[in-house]
KOLBA-301878 format. One record per residue (C-alpha): x, y, z; residue in three letters. Coordinates in nm, 3 decimals, always signed. Layout:
[[X; Y; Z]; 'Ala']
...
END
This chain:
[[-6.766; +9.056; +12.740]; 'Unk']
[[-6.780; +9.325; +12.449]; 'Unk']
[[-7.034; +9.596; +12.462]; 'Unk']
[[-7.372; +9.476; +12.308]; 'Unk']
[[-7.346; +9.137; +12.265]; 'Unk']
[[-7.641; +8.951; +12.391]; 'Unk']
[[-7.600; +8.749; +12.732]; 'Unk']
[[-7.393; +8.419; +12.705]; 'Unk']
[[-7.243; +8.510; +12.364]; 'Unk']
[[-6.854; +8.507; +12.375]; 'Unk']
[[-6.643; +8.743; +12.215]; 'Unk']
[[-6.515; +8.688; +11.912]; 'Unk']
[[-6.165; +8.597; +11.845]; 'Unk']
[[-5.926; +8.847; +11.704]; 'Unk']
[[-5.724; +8.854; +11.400]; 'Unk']
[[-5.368; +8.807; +11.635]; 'Unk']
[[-5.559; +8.549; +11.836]; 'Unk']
[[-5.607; +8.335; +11.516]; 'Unk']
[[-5.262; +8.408; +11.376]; 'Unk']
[[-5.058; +8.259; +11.638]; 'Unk']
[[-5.174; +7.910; +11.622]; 'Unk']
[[-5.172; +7.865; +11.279]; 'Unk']
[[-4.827; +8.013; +11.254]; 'Unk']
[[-4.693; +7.769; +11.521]; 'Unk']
[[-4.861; +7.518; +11.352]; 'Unk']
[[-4.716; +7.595; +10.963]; 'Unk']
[[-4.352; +7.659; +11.185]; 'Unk']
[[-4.399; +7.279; +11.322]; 'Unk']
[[-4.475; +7.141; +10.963]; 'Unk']
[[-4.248; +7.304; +10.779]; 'Unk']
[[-4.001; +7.194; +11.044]; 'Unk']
[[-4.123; +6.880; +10.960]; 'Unk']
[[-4.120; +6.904; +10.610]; 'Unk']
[[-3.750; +7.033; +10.646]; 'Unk']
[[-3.651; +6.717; +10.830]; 'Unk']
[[-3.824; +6.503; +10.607]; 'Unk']
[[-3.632; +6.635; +10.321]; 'Unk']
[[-3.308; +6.598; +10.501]; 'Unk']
[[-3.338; +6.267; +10.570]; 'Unk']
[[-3.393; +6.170; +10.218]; 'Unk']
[[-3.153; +6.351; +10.148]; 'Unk']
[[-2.886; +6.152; +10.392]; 'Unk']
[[-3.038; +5.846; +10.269]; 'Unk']
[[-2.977; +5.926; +9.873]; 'Unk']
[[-2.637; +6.048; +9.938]; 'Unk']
[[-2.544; +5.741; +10.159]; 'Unk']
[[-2.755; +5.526; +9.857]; 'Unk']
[[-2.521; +5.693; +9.623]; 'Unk']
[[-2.190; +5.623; +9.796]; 'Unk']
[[-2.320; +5.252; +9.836]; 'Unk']
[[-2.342; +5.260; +9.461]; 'Unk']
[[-2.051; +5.418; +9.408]; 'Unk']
[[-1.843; +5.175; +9.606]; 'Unk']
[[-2.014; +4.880; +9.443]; 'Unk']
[[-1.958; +5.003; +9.087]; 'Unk']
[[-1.584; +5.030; +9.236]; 'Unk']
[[-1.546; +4.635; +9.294]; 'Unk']
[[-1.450; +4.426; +8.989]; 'Unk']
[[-1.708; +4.220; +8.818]; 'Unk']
[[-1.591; +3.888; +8.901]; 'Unk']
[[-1.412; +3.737; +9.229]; 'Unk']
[[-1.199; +3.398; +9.172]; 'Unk']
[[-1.139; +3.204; +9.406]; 'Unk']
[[-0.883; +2.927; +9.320]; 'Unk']
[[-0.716; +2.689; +9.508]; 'Unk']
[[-0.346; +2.620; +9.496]; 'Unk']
[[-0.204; +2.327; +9.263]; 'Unk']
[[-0.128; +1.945; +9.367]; 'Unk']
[[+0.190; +2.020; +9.630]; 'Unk']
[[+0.409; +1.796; +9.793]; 'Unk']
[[+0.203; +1.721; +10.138]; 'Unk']
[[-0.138; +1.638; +9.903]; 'Unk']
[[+0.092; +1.373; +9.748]; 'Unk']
[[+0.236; +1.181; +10.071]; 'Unk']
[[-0.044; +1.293; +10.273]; 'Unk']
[[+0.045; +1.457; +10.638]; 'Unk']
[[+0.352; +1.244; +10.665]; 'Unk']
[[+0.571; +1.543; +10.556]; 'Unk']
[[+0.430; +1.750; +10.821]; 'Unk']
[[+0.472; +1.498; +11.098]; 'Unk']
[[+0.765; +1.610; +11.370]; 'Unk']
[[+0.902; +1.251; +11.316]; 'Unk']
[[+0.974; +1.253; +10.984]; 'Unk']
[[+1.332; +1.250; +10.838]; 'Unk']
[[+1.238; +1.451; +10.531]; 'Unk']
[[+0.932; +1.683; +10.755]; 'Unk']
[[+0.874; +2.040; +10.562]; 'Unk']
[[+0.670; +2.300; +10.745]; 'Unk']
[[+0.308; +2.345; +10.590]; 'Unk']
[[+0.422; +2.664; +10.467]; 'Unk']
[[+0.702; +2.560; +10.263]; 'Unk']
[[+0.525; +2.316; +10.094]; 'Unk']
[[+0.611; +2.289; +9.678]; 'Unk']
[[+0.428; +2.224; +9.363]; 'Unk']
[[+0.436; +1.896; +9.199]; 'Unk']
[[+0.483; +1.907; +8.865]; 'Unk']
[[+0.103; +1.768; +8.814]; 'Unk']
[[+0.072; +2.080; +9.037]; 'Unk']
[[+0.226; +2.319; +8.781]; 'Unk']
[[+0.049; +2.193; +8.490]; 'Unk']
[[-0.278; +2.226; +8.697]; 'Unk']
[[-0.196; +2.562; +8.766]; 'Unk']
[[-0.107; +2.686; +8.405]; 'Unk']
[[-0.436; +2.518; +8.306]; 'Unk']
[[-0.628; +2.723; +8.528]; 'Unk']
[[-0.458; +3.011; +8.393]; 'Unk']
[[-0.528; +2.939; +8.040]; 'Unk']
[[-0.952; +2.884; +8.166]; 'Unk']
[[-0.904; +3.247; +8.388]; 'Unk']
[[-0.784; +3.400; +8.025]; 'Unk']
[[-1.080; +3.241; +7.812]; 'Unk']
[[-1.285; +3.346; +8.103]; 'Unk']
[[-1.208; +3.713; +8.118]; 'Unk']
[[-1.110; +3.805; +7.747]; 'Unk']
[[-0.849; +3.945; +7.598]; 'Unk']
[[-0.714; +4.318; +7.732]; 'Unk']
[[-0.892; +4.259; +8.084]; 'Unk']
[[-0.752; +4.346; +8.376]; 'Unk']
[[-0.724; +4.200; +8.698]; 'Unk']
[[-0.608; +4.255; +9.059]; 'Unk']
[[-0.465; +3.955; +9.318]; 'Unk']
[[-0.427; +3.862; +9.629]; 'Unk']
[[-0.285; +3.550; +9.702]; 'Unk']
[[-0.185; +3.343; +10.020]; 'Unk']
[[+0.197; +3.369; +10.162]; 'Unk']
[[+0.236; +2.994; +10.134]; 'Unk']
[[+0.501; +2.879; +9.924]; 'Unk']
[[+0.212; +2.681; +9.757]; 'Unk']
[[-0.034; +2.951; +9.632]; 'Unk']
[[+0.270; +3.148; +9.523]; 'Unk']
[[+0.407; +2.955; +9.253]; 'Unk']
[[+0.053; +2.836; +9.147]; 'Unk']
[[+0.015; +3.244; +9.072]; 'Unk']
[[+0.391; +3.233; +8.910]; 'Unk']
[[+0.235; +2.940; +8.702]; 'Unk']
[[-0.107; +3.136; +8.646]; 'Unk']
[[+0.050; +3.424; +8.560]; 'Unk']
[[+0.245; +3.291; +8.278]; 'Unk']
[[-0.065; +3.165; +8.098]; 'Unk']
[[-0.245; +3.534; +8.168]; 'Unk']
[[+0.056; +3.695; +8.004]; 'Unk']
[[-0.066; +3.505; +7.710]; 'Unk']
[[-0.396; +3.583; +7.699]; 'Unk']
[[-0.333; +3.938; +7.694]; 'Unk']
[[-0.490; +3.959; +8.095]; 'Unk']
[[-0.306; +4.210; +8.294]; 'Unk']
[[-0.200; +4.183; +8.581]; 'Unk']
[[-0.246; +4.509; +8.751]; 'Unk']
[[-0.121; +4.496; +9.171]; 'Unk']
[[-0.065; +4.160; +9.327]; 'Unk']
[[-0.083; +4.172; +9.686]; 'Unk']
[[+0.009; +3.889; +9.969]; 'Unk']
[[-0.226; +3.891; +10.223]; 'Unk']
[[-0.166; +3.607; +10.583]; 'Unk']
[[-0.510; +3.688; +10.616]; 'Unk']
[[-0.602; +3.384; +10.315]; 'Unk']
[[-0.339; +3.136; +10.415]; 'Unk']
[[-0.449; +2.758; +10.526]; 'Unk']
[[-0.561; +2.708; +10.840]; 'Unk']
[[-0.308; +2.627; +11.083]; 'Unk']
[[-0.246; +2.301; +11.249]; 'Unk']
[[-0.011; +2.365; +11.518]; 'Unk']
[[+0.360; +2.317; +11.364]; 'Unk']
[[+0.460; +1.981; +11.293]; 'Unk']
[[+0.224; +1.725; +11.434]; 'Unk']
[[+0.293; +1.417; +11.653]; 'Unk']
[[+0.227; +1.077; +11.468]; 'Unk']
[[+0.105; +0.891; +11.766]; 'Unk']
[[-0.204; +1.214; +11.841]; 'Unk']
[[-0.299; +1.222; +11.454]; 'Unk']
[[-0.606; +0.985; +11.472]; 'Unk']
[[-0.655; +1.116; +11.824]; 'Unk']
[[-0.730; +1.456; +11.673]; 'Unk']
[[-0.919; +1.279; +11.363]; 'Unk']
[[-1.163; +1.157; +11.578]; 'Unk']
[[-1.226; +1.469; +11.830]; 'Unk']
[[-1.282; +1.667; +11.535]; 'Unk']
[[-1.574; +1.416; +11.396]; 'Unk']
[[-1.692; +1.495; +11.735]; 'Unk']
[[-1.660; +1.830; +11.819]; 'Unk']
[[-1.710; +1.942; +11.437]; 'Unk']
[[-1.445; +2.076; +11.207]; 'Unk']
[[-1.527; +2.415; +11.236]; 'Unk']
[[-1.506; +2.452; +11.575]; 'Unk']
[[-1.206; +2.201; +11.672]; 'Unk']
[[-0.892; +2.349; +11.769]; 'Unk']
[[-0.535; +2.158; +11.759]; 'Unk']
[[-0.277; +2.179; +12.031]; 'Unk']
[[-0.101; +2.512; +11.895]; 'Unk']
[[-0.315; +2.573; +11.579]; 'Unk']
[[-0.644; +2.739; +11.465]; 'Unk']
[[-0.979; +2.633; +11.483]; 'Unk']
[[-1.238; +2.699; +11.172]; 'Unk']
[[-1.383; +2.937; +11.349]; 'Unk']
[[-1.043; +3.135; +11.378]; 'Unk']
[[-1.038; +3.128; +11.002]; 'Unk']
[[-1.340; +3.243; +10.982]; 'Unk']
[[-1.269; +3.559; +11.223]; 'Unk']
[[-0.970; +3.651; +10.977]; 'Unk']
[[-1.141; +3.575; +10.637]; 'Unk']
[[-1.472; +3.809; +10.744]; 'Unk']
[[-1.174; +4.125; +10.834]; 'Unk']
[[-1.060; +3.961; +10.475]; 'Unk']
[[-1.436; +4.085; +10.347]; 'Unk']
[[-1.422; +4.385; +10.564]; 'Unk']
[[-1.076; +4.490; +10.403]; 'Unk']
[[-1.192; +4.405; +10.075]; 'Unk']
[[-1.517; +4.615; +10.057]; 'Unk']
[[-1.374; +4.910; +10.222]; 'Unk']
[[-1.073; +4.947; +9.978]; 'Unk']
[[-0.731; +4.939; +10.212]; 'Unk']
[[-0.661; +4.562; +10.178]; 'Unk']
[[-0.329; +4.745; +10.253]; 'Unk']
[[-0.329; +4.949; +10.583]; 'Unk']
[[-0.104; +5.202; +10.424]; 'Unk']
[[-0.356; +5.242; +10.185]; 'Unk']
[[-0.633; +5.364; +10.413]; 'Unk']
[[-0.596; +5.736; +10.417]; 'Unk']
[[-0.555; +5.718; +10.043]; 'Unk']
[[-0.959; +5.526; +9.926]; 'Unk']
[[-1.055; +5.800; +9.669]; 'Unk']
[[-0.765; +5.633; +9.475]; 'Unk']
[[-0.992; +5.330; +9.435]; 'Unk']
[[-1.193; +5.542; +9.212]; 'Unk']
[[-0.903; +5.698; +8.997]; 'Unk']
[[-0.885; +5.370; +8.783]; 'Unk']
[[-1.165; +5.145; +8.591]; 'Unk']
[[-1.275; +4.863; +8.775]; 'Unk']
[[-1.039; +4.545; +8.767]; 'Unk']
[[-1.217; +4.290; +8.568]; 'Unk']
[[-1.205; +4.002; +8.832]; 'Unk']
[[-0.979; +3.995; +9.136]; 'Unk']
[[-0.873; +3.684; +9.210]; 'Unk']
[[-0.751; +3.526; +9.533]; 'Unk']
[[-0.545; +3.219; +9.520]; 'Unk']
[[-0.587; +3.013; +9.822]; 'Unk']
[[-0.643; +2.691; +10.020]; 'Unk']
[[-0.919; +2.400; +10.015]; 'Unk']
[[-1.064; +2.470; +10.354]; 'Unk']
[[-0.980; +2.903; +10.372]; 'Unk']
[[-1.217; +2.909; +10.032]; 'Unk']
[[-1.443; +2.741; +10.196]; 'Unk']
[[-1.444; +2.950; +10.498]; 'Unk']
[[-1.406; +3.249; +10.285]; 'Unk']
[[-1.761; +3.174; +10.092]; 'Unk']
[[-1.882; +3.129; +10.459]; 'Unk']
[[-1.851; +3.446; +10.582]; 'Unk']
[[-1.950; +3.574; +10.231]; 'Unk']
[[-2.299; +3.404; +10.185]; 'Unk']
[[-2.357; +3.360; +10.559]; 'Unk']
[[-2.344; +2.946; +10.551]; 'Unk']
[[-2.380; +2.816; +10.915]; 'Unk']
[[-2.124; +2.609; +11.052]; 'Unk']
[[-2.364; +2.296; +10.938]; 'Unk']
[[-2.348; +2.384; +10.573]; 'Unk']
[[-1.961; +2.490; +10.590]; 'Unk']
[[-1.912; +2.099; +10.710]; 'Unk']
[[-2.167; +1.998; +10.414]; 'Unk']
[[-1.918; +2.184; +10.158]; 'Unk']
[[-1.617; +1.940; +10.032]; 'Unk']
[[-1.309; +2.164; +9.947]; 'Unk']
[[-1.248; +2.224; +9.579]; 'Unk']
[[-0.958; +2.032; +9.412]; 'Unk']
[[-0.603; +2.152; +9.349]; 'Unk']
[[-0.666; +2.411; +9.095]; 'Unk']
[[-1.073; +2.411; +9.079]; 'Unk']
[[-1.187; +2.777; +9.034]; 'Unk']
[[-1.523; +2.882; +9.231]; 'Unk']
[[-1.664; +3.205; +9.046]; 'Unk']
[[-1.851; +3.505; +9.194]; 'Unk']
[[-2.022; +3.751; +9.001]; 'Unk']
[[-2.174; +4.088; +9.058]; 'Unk']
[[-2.586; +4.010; +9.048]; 'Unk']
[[-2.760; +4.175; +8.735]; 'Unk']
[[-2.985; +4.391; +8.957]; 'Unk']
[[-2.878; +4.352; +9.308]; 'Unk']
[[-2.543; +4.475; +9.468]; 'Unk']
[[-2.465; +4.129; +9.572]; 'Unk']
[[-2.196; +3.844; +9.433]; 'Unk']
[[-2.352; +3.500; +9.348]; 'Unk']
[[-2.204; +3.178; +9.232]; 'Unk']
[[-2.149; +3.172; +8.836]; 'Unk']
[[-2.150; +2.779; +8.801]; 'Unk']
[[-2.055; +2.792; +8.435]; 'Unk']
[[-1.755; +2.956; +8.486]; 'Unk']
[[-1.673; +2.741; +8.774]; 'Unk']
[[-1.362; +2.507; +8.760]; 'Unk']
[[-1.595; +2.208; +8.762]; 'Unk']
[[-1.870; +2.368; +8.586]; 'Unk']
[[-2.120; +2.307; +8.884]; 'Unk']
[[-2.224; +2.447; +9.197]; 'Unk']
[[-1.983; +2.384; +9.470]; 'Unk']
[[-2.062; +2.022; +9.613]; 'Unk']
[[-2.195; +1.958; +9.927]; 'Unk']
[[-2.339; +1.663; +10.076]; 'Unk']
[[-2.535; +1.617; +10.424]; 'Unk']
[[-2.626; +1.323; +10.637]; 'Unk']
[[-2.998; +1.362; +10.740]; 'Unk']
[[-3.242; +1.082; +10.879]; 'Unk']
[[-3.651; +1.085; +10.740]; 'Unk']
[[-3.912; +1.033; +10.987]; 'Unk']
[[-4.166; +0.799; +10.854]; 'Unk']
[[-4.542; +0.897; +10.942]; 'Unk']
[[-4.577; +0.511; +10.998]; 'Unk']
[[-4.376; +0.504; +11.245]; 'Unk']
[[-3.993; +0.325; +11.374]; 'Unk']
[[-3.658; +0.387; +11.358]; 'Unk']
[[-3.569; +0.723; +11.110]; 'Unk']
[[-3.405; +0.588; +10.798]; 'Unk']
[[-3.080; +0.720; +10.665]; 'Unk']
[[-2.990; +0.914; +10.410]; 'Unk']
[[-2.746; +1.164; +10.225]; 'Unk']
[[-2.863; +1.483; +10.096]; 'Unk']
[[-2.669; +1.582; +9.744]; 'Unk']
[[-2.605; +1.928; +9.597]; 'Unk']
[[-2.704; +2.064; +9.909]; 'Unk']
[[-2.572; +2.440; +9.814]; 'Unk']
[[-2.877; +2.427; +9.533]; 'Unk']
[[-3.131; +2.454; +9.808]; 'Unk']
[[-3.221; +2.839; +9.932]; 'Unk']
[[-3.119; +2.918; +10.267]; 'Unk']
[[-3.192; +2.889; +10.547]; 'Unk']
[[-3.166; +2.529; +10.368]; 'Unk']
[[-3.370; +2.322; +10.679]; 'Unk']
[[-3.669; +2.527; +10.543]; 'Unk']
[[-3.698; +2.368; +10.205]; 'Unk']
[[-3.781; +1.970; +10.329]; 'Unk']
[[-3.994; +1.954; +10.034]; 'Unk']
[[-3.710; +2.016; +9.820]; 'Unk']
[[-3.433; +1.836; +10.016]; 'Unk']
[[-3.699; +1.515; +9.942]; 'Unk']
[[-3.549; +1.503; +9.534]; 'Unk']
[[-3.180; +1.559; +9.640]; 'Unk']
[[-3.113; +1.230; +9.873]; 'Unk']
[[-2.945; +0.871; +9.879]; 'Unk']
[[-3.032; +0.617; +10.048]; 'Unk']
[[-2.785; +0.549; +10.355]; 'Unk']
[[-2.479; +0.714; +10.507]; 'Unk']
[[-2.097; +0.707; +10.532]; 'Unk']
[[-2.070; +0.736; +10.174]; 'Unk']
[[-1.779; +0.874; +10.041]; 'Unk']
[[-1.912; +1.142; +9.801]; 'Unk']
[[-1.550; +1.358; +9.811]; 'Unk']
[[-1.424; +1.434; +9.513]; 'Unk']
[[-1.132; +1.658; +9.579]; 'Unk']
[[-0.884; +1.386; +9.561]; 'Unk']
[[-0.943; +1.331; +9.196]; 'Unk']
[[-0.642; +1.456; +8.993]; 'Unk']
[[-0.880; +1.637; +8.695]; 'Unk']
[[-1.151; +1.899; +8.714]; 'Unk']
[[-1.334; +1.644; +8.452]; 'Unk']
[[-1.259; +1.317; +8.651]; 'Unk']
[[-1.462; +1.609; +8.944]; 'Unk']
[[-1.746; +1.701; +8.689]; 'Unk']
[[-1.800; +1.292; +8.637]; 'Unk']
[[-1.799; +1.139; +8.952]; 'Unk']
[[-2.033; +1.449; +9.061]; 'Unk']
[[-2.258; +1.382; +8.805]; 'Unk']
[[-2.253; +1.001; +8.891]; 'Unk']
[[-2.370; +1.060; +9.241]; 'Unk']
[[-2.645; +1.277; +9.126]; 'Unk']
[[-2.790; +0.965; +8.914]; 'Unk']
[[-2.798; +0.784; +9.262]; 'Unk']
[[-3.070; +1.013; +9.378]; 'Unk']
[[-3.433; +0.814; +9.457]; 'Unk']
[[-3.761; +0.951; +9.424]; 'Unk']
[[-3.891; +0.968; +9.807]; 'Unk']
[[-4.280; +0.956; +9.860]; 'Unk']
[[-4.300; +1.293; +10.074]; 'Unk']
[[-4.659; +1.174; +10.201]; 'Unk']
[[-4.477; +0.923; +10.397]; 'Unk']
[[-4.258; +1.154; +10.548]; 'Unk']
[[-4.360; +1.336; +10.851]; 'Unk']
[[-3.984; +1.563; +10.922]; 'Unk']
[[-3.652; +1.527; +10.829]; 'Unk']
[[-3.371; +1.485; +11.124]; 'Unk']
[[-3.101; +1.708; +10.953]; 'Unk']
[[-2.928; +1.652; +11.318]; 'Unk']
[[-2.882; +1.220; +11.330]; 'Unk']
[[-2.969; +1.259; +11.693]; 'Unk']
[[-2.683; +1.480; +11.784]; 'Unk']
[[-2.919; +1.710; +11.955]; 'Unk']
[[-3.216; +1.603; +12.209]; 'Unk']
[[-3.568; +1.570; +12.129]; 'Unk']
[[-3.638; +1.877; +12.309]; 'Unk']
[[-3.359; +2.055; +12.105]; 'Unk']
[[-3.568; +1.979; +11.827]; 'Unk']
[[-3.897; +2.035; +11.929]; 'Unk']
[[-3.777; +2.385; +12.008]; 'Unk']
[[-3.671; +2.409; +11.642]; 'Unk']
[[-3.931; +2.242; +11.465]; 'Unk']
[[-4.250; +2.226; +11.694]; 'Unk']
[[-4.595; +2.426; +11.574]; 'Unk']
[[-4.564; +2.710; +11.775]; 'Unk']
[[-4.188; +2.816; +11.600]; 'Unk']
[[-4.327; +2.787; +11.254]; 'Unk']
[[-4.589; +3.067; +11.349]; 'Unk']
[[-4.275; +3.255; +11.448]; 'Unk']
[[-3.992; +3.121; +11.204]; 'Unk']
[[-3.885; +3.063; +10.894]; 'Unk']
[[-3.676; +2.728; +11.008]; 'Unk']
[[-3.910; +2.408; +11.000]; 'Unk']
[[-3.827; +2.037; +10.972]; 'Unk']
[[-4.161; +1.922; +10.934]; 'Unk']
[[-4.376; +1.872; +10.561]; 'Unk']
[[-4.709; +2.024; +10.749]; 'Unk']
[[-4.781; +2.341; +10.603]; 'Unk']
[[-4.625; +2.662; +10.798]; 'Unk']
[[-4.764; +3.041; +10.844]; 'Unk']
[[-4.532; +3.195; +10.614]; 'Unk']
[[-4.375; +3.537; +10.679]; 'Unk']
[[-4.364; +3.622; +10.319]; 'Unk']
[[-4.727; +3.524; +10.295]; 'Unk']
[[-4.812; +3.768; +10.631]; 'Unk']
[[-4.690; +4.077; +10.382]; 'Unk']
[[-4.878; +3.912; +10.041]; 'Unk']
[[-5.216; +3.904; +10.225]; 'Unk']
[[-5.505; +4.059; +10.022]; 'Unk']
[[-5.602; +4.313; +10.202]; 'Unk']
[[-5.194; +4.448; +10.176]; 'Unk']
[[-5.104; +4.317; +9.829]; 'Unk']
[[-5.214; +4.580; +9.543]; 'Unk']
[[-5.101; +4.272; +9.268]; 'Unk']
[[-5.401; +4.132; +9.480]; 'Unk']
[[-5.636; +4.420; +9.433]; 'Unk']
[[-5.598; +4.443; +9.089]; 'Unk']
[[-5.632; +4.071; +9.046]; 'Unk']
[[-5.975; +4.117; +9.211]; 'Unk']
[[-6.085; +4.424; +9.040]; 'Unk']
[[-5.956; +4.237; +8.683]; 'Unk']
END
């Protein structure tokens, strides 16, 4: 104790005593501080790159199917190991319906893009897809739309069905595939949907990082030593565009078997979102002028009671995703009954398309959604269990996947409560 302070006083602290704490503690928040900075500093410069790269990619991405070929004429009978005249899938030719399609779509790629654009292409090794391009190409030339690099990538061919096929095991495979589901049925010898898919999302990968090319991944700053191509298209195959959209937009294997493959020569059209660094379907531009079509077989359960009644969900692509969370929506988009046949990819003309489309949409009945109590989109291919787990009260606390018309917990609404929402607050306050 220091001389003459009074019993049970402590001594005061010193100058040095004070110092050291409060140095340690400006040393631990300016270390703080420091790392705080840095990391928003990573998180620009990684923010910036992200731009950069996106600002890279053209502003379109067309996807278009090949022209009417041999095998779409005579149907698999040319690919069949018994057949006098057989042709391996890859060899497959145009028609000449298929070269007229094909110079068509050319001409619409040209109105599309303008004069003096530019684009890039990569295009399927098939003999198919390559002389549709030939054919495309021709009309581009017109339209003043360069061609800047075309490059053949195995990685956007048609799925592959095992060589040439045995006549007697066609049906055989026809129905297993009903069964099993097309995206996951494999042939004897060929791919299954989901091997597609594996290639098209390294497609994606490829795409997005620059070096569709391996030789040309050492050499990505070159990406930025030109403008950015105008559109790149891809000329492919019915089912590989499908596939390709799949891994793009993150369908489900459900919606991919919803989605009927675009006809010979339809064009499907990306386009860079005005304010988000994300590609979205352009219908407009699309070859029908519509969304993709997809249709889905779903059954209503009737709050009175009995057997679920059938139906077929139309424009199914139109809903938001995850698409079994909108029932309220998939209510104004059915027809009564299933087994219809709602494809119109056979159909010679994009028109002939864009009509019978639009026919099937005036089909659509209104549906009393207070008589409704869930929609089945399974048709009893999975137990009642199965979708209990799916659909039951306790997962729509927890999910944003529901079946059911009773109203849900919604995670959006958890983060728009009033106590968290300023537009809220200041509705309150107003």
């Amino acid at each position: 104790m220091a001389e003459g302070l009074p019993t049970g006083v402590e001594e005061p602290w010193t100058a040095g005593e004070f110092l050291i704490p409060a140095c340690a503690a400006a040393a631990a928040s300016l270390w703080l501080l420091r790392r705080r900075m840095s990391l928003a500093l990573m998180r620009w410069l990684f923010d910036r790159q992200l731009e950069m790269e996106w600002e890279a990619m053209p502003e379109r991405i067309l996807l278009l199917r090949h022209g009417e070929a041999e095998h779409n004429v005579h149907g698999a009978e040319l690919l069949l190991a018994d057949c006098p005249d057989r042709k391996p899938d890859n060899l497959c030719e145009l028609t000449r319906v298929g070269q007229s399609q094909a110079r068509a779509a050319g001409k619409r790629i040209a109105e599309i893009l303008g004069e003096g654009s530019e684009i890039s292409v990569v295009v399927s090794p098939f003999e198919r897809a390559q002389q549709t391009l030939y054919c495309v190409q021709q009309m581009l030339g017109r339209g003043k739309v360069r061609v800047r690099r075309v490059h053949i990538d195995p990685r956007v061919r048609e799925q592959e069905f095992g060589n040439f096929q045995e006549r007697k095991e066609v049906p055989t495979h026809k129905k297993q595939a009903a069964e099993v589901g097309r995206f996951y049925y494999r042939r004897p010898t060929g791919e299954s949907g989901c091997d597609v898919y594996d290639r098209a999302s390294q497609f994606w990968d490829s795409l997005f990082c620059g070096s569709l090319n391996v030789q040309e991944f050492f050499q990505k700053p070159r990406r930025f030593s030109h403008r950015p191509d105008d559109a790149l298209l891809i000329v492919s195959h019915g089912l590989t565009i499908r596939i390709l959209c799949m891994a793009h937009f993150s369908w489900s294997p459900q919606t991919f078997d919803a989605v009927w493959n675009p006809g010979n020569c339809d064009l499907w059209t990306l386009r860079k979102h005005p304010t988000e660094r994300r590609y979205v379907f352009e219908p407009k531009e699309c070859v029908p002028p519509v969304m993709p079509w997809a249709t889905r077989q779903v059954q209503l359960v009737l709050k009175a009671g009995g057997e679920p009644v059938p139906y077929t969900l139309v424009d199914y692509l139109s809903l938001p995703q995850p698409r079994t969370s909108h029932p309220e929506a998939a209510l104004r988009r059915l027809v009564p009954g299933h087994g219809h046949d709602f494809n119109p990819s056979k159909l010679q003309s994009a028109e002939e398309r864009r009509q019978f489309i639009k026919g099937v949409m005036a089909k659509i009945v209104d549906v009393d959604a207070n008589e409704v109590a869930s929609i089945d989109w399974w048709c009893g291919k999975i137990s009642g269990a199965g979708k209990e787990l799916r659909t039951g009260p306790a997962t729509h606390k927890h999910s944003n996947r529901r079946a059911s018309l009773a109203p849900r917990l919604s995670k959006n609404n958890l983060f728009a409560s009033p106590r968290m929402s300023v537009l809220n607050v200041l509705r309150k306050a107003s």
